[in-house]
C-alpha positions in Angstrom: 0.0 0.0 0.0 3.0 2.4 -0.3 0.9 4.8 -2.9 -1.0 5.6 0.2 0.4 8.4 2.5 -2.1 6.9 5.5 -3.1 3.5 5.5 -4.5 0.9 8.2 -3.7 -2.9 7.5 -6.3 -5.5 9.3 -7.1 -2.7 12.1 -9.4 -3.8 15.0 -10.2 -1.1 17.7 -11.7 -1.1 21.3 -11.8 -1.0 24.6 -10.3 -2.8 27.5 -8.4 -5.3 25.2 -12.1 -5.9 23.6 -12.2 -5.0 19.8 -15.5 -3.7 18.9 -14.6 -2.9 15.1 -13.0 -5.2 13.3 -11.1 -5.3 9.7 -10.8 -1.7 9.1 -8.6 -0.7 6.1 -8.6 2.9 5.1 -6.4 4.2 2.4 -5.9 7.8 1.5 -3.7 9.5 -1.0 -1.3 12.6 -0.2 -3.8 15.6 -0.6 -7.0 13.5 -0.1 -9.6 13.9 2.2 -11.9 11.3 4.5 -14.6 12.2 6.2 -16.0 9.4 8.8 -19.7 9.2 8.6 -22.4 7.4 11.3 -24.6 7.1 13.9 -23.6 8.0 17.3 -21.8 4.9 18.6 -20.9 3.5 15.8 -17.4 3.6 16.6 -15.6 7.2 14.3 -14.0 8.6 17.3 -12.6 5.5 18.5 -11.3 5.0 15.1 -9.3 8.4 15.5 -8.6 7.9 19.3 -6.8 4.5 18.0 -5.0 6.0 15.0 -3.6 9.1 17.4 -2.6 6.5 20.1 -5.3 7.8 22.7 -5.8 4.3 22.8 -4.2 1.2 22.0 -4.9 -0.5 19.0 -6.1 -4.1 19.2 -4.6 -5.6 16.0 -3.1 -4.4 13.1 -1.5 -1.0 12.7 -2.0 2.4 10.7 0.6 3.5 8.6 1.9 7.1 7.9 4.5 7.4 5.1 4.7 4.0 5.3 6.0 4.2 9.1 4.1 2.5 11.6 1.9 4.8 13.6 2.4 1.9 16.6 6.9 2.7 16.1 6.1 6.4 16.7 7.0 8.9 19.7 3.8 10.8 20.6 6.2 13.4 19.2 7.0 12.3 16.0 3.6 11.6 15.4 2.9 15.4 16.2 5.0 15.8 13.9 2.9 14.3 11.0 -0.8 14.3 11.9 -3.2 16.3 13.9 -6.6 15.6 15.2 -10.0 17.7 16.1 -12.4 15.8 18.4 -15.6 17.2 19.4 -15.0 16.1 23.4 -12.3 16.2 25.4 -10.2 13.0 25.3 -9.8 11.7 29.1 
């Protein structure tokens, strides 16, 4: 997937060791935009919370320039992405 700037590969994300989304692969392209869409609940800011190390993953691994998000220092990954959440994270 190296023609993708940001990329999961077989992502699972939860809680408490408990993955409540499963299989998520996202792509995108330098210059690209996603927008995550659904219901409340359905799981969008845990997605981010995940991909910005707020909380661990629970299998697989997001990608950022082809460097694993998981690898990073909180600061290198500062250095490469930024997040707006509509709550506080805790």
């Amino acid at each position: 997937m190296s023609d993708y700037y940001f990329h999961t590969s077989d992502l699972s994300v939860g809680y408490n060791g408990k993955a409540l989304i499963h299989d998520i692969e996202i792509g995108i392209r330098a210059g690209e935009i996603l927008t995550l869409i659904g219901p409340n609940g359905s799981g969008k800011s845990t997605i981010l919370k995940s991909v910005t190390k707020h909380l661990a993953m629970i299998r697989g691994d997001a990608y950022i320039a082809d460097a694993s998000v998981n690898s990073m220092s909180f600061k290198q990954l500062s250095q490469k992405l930024a997040v707006v959440l509509t709550e506080r994270i805790k």
